[in-house]
C-alpha positions as CSV (number, residue, x, y, z in Angstrom):
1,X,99.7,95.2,126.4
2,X,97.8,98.0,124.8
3,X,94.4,97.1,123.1
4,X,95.0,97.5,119.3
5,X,91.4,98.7,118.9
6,X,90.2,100.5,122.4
7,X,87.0,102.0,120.9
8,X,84.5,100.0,118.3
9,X,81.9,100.8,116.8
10,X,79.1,98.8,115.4
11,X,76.9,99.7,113.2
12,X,73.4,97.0,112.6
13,X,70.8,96.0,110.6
14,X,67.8,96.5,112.8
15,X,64.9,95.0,111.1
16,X,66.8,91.5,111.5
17,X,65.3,89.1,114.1
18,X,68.7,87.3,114.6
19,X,70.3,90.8,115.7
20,X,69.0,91.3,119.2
21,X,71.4,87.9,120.0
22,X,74.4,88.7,117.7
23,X,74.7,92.1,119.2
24,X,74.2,91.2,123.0
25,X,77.4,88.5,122.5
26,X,78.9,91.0,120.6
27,X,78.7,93.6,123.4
28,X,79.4,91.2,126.3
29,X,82.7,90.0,124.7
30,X,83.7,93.5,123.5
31,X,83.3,94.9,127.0
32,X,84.2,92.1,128.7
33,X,87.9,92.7,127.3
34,X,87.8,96.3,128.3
35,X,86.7,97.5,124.7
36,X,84.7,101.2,124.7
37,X,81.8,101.1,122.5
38,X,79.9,103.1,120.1
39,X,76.9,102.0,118.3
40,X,74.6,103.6,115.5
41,X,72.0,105.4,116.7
42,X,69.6,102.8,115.0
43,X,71.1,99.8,117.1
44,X,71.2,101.8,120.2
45,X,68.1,100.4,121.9
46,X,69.6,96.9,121.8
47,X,72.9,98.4,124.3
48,X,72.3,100.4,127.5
49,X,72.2,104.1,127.7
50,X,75.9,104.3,129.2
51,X,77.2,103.3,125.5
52,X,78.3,106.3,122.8
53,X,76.0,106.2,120.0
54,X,76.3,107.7,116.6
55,X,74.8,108.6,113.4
56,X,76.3,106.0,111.1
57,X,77.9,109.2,108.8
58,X,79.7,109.8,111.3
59,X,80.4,107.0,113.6
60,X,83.6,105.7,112.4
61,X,85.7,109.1,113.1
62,X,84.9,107.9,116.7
63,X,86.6,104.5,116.4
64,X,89.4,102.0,115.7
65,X,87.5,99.9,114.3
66,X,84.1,99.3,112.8
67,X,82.0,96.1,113.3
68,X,78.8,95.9,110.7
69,X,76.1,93.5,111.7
70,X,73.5,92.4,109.0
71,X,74.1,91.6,105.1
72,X,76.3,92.9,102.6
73,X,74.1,96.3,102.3
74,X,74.9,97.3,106.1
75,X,78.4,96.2,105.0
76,X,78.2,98.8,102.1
77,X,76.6,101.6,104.3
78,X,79.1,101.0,106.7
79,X,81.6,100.7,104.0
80,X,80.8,104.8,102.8
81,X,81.0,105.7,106.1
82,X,84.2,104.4,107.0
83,X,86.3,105.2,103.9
84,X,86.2,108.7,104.8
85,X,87.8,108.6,108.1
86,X,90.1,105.5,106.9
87,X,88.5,103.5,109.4
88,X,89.2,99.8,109.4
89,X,85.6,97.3,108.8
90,X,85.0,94.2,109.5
91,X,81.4,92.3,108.6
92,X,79.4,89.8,110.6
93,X,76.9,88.0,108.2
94,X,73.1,88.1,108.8
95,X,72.2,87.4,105.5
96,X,71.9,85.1,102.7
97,X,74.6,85.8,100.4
98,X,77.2,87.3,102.5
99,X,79.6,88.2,99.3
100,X,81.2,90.9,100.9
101,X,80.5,90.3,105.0
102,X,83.6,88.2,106.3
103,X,81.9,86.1,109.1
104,X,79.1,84.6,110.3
105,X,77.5,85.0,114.2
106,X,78.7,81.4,115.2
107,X,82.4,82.3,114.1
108,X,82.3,85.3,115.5
């Protein structure tokens, strides 16, 4: 069966000490079932240089689906981004509040 989302991007909040773990499991699950992968240009030090990486204006136009990482303001930066290529978001909680992020690291 076709993957439903073959290329994802993830866009993260890089001044966040829990990141450098949440996006390694991230990437090793992604890639591990045959997902492509394209990260802001920010993040792109935590992912090797064979990975796609992006401005986060215009990451989303390269994928299926975008993965934010961080707190409900990289959830709303991600957010702009997305809505103009009707890209669909989903958002992995590294903050306190997490109003608008859906998950948290350990569910993810």
């Amino acid at each position: 069966m076709p993957l439903l989302f073959q290329r994802i991007g993830i866009i993260g909040k890089t001044g966040d000490p829990g990141i450098a773990v949440t996006l390694t499991e991230l990437r090793r699950y992604l890639q591990g079932r045959g997902h492509s992968l394209v990260v802001d240009s920010q993040s792109a030090g935590f992912f090797s240089s064979a990975i796609f990486n992006s401005p986060v204006e215009i990451l989303p136009q390269h994928c299926d689906l975008v993965i934010a990482v961080g707190g409900d303001g990289t959830f709303l930066s991600a957010a702009r981004a997305a809505a103009d290529f009707e890209t669909p978001l989903l958002g992995v909680n590294l903050g306190r509040l997490g109003f608008l992020t859906d998950i948290s690291p350990e569910q993810l």
